[in-house]
C-alpha positions as a printed NumPy array, in Angstrom:
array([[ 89.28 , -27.292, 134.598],
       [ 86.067, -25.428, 135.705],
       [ 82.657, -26.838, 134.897],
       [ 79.901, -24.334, 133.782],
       [ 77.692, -27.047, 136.024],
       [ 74.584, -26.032, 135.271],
       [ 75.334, -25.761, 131.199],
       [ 76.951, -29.341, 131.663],
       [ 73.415, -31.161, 133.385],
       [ 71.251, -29.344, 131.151],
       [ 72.228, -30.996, 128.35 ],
       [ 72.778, -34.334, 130.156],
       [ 69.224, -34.081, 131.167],
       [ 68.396, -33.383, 127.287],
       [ 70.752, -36.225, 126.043],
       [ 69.764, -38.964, 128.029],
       [ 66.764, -40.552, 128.129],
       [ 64.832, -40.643, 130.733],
       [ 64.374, -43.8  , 130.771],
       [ 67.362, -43.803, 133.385],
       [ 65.997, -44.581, 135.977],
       [ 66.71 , -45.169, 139.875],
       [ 65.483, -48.458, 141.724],
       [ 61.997, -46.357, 142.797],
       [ 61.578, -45.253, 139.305],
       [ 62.792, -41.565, 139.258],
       [ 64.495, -40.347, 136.555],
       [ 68.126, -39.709, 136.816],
       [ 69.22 , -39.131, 133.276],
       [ 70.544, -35.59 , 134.229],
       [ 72.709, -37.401, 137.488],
       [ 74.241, -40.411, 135.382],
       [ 74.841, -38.274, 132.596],
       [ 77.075, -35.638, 134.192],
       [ 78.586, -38.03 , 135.918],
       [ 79.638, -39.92 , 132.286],
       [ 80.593, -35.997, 131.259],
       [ 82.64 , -35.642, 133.948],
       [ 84.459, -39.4  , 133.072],
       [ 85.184, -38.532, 129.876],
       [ 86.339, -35.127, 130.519],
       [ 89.253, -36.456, 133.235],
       [ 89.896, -39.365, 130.785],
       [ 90.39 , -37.066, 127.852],
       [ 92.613, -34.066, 129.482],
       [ 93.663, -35.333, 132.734],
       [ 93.707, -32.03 , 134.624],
       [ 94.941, -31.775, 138.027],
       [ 92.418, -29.27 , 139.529],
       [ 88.829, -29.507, 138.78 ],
       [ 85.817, -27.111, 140.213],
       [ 82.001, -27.896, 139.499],
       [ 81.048, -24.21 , 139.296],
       [ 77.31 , -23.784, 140.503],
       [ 74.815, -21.442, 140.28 ],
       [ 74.069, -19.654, 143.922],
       [ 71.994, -17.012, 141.883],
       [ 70.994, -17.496, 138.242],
       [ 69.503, -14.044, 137.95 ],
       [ 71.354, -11.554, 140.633],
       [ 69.6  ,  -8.636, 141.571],
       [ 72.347,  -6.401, 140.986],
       [ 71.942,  -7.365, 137.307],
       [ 68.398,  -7.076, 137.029],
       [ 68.629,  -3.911, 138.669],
       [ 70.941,  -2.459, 135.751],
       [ 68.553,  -4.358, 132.9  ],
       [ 65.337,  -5.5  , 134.293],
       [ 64.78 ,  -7.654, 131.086],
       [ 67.908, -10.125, 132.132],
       [ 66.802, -13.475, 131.778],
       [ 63.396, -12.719, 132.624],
       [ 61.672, -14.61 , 130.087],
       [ 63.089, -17.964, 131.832],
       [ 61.337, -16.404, 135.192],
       [ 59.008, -19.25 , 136.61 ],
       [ 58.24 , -17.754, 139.745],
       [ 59.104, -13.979, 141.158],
       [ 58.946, -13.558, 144.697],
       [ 59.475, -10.134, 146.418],
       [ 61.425, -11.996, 149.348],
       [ 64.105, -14.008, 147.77 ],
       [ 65.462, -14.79 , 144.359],
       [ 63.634, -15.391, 140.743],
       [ 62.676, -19.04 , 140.215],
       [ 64.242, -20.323, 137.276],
       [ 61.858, -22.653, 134.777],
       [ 63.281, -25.763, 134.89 ],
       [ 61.602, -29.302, 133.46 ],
       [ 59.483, -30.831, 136.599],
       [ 61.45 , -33.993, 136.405],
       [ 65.141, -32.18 , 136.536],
       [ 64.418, -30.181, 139.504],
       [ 64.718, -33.187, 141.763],
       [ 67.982, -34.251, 140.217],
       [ 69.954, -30.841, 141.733],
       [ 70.738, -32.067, 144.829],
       [ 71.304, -35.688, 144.176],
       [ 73.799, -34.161, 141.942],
       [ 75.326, -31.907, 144.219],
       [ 75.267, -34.672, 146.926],
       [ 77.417, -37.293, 144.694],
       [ 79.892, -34.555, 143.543],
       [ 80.631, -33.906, 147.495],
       [ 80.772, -37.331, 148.227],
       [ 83.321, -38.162, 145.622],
       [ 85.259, -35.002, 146.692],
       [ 85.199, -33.128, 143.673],
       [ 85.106, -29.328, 144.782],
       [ 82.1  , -27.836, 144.16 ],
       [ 81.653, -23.693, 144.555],
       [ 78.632, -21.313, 144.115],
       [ 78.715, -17.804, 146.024],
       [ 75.49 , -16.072, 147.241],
       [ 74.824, -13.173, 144.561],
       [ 76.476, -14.714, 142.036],
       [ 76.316, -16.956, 138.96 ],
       [ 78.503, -19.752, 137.792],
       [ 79.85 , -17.677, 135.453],
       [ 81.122, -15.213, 137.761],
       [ 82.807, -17.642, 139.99 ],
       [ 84.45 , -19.334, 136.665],
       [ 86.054, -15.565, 135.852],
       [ 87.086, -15.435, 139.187],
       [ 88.664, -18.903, 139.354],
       [ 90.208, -17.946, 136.025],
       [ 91.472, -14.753, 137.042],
       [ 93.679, -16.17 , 140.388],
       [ 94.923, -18.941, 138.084],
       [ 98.559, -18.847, 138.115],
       [ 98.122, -21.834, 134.81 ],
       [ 96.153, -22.877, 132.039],
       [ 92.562, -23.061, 131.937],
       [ 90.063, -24.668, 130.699],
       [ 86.425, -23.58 , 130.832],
       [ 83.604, -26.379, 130.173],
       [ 80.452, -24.626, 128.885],
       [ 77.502, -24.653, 126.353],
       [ 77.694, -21.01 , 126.902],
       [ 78.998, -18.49 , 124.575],
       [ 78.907, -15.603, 127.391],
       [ 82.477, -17.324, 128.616],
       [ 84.206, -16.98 , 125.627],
       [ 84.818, -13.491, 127.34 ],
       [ 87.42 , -15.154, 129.024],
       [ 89.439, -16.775, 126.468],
       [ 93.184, -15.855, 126.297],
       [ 96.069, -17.381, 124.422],
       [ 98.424, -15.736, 126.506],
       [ 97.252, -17.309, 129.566],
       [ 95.881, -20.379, 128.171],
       [ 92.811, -19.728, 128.756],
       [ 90.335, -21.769, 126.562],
       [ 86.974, -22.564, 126.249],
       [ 85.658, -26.009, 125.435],
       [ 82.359, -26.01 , 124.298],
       [ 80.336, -29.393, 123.888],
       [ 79.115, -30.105, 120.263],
       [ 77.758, -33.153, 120.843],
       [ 78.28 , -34.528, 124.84 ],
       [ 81.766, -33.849, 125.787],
       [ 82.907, -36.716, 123.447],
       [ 83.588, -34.295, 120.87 ],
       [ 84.162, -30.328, 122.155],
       [ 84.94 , -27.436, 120.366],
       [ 87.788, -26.196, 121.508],
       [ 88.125, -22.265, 121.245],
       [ 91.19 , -20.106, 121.155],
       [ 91.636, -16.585, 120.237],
       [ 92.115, -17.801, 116.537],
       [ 88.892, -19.328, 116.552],
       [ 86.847, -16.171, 117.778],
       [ 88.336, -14.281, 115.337],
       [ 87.435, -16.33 , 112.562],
       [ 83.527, -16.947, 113.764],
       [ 82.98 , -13.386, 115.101],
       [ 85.547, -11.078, 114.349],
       [ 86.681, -10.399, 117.656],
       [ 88.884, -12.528, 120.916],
       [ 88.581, -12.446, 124.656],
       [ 87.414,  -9.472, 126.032],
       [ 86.118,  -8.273, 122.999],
       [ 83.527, -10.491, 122.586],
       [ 81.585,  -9.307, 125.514],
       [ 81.787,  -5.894, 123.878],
       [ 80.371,  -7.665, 120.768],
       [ 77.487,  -9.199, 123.075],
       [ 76.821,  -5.697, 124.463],
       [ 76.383,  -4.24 , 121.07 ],
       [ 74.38 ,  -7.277, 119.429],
       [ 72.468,  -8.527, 122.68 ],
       [ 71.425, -11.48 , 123.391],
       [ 68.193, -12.799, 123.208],
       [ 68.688, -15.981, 125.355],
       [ 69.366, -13.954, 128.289],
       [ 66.885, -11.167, 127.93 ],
       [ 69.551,  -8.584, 125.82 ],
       [ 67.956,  -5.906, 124.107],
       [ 71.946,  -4.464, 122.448],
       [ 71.593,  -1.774, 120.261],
       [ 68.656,  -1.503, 117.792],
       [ 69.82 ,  -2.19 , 114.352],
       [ 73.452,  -3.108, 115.471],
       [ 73.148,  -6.873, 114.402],
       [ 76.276,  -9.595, 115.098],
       [ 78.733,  -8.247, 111.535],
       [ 78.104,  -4.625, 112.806],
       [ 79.128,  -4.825, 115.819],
       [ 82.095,  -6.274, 114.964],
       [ 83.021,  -4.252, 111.957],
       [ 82.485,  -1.539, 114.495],
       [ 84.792,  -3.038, 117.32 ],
       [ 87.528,  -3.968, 114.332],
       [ 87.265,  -0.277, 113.194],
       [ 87.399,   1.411, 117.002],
       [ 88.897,  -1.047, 119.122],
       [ 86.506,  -1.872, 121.715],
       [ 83.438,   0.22 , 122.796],
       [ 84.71 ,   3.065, 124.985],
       [ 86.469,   3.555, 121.077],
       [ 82.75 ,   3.132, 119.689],
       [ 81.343,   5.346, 121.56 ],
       [ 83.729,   7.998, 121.107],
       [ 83.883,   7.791, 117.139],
       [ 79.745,   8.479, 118.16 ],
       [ 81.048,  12.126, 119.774],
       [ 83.853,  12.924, 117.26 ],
       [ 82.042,  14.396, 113.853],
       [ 85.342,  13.098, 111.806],
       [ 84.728,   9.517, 112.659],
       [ 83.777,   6.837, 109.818],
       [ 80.497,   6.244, 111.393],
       [ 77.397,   6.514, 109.493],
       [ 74.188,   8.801, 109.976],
       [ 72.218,   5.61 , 110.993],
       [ 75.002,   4.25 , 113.374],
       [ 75.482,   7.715, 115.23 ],
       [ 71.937,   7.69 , 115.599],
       [ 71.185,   4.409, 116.873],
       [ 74.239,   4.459, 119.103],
       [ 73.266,   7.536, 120.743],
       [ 69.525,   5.902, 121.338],
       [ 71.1  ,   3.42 , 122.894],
       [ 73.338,   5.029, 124.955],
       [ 71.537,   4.454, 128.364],
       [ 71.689,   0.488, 127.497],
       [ 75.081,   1.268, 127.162],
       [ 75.777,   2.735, 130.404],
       [ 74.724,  -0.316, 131.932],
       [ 74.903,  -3.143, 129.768],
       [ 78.573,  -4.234, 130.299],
       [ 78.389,  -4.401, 134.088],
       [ 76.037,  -7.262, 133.457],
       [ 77.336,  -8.725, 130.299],
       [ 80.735,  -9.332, 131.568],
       [ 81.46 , -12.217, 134.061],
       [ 82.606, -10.267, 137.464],
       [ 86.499, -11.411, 138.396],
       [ 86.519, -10.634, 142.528],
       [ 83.731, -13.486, 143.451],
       [ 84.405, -14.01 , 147.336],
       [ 85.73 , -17.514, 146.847],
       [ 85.37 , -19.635, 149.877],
       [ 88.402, -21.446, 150.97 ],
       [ 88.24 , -24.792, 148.931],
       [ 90.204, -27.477, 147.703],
       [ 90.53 , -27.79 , 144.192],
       [ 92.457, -30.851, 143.312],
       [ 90.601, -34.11 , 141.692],
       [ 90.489, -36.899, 144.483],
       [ 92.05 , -40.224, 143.3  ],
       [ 89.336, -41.981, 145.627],
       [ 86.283, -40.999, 146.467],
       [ 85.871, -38.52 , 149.941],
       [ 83.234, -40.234, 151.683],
       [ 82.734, -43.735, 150.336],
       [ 80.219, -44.89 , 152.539],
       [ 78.035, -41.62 , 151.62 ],
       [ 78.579, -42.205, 148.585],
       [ 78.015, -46.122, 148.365],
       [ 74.474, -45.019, 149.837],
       [ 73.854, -42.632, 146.853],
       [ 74.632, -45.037, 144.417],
       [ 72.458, -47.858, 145.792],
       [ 69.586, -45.095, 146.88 ],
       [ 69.863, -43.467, 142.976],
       [ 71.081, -46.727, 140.674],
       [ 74.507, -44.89 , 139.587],
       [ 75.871, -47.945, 138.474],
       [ 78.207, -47.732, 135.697],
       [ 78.504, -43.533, 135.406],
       [ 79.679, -43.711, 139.449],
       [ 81.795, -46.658, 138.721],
       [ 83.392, -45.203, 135.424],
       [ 83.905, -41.769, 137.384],
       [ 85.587, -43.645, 139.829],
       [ 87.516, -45.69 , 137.488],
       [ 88.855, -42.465, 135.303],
       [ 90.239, -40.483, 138.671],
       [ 91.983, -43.332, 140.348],
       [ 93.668, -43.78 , 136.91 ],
       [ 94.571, -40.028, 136.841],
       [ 96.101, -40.264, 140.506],
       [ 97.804, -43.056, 139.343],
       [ 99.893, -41.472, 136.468]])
């Protein structure tokens, strides 16, 4: 099981109130609720191996480079010396390392790789998986790496991870018209507003995948654009040829990257926590009370079967 982290405390942060409080009176809403996501994810699908994926780099270079327009709308702060600072809510920003802090101290492997986003070190972890996966994201860009034959699947939280979407091949198909790697063909086309994606002008969501359905993928789009037999309209030869230097670039930093230099980590859930007296001090320092305990609770019961 690999955690899209920052996806995951996001939405805790959103979907608890913060009104959660630690002893001093900071908020910890984001900390107690991944913590509770986390529970209920081991409770529910007991996996043996679980990695909280982090972000090292939320906006590489290398990408921005390609498409300067990645994810720069969520820009807080550029500096010329170091990486983009991401907007993120005043009172959140303090939960990070608490976070990160409890996850070591429990024992529960936790990976992020200079240059590189969560998402890239979640294709990598997928790719060297010699069994099934399962990906735990609010993010659609990961559906990239969903694949039946590998059993590879994405479970995306509708509401907390109590109730999660679980997406398959079949159910790609049947929302966009397209599975696996195909749908980050189908975000190259389209774009993607959320992360700064331009796509191609006039080549909305049904076009692009009417297009991918009727060529294959987009190497096959783009050469239907340079064969004068193929089905393609005026308008679509002409907008795909605009776009063509978007589309040079665009899926080098639409697709997740699969050779992330992994450090050397172990993978497999503790059945008791790694450092208990670190951890004892986090939980009195931070008032985790019941999240810790349940956390606790759910992976000494998963050692135990």
């Amino acid at each position: 099981m690999l955690l899209d982290t920052a996806s995951l405390y996001f939405r805790a942060y959103f979907g608890v109130p913060e009104s959660v409080r630690a002893p001093d009176g900071t908020p910890v809403n984001a900390v107690r609720g991944l913590l509770d996501f986390i529970a209920r994810l081991v409770e529910d699908h007991s996996p043996d191996d679980l990695v909280a994926c982090m972000d090292a780099d939320w906006r590489p270079r290398w990408r921005v480079e390609l498409i300067p327009s990645y994810k720069a709308h969520r820009v807080a702060e550029e500096t010329a010396a170091g990486p983009d600072v991401e907007q993120v809510p005043d009172t959140l920003s303090p939960q990070v390392p608490v976070i990160e802090a409890v996850l070591d101290a429990v024992g529960i492997a936790r990976v992020g790789v200079l240059d590189y986003e969560a998402d890239d070190v979640i294709g990598t972890f997928t790719a060297q998986a010699t069994g099934p996966v399962d990906i735990v994201t609010g993010d659609r860009d990961l559906y990239q790496l969903v694949d039946d034959a590998r059993g590879v699947r994405v479970l995306y939280p509708v509401k907390g991870v109590g109730t999660l979407q679980v997406t398959d091949e079949a159910a790609l198909r049947a929302k966009y018209g397209v599975a696996g790697r195909g749908y980050a063909d189908l975000a190259v086309l389209r774009g993607d507003p959320s992360d700064g994606l331009p796509g191609v002008a006039g080549i909305g969501e049904k076009t692009a995948a009417k297009l991918l359905a009727d060529y294959g993928d987009l190497a096959g789009v783009l050469a239907a654009v340079d064969d004068p037999g193929s089905r393609l309209t005026a308008a679509q030869r002409r907008r795909l040829t605009e776009g063509r230097p978007y589309l040079a670039v665009a899926p080098k930093v639409v697709r997740v990257a699969a050779d992330v230099p992994l450090p050397p980590v172990s993978t497999a859930l503790p059945g008791e926590p790694r450092d208990p007296a670190a951890l004892e001090a986090l939980a009195n320092r931070w008032g985790l009370g019941g999240s810790l305990q349940r956390l606790l609770a759910a992976l000494s019961l998963r050692a135990a079967r």
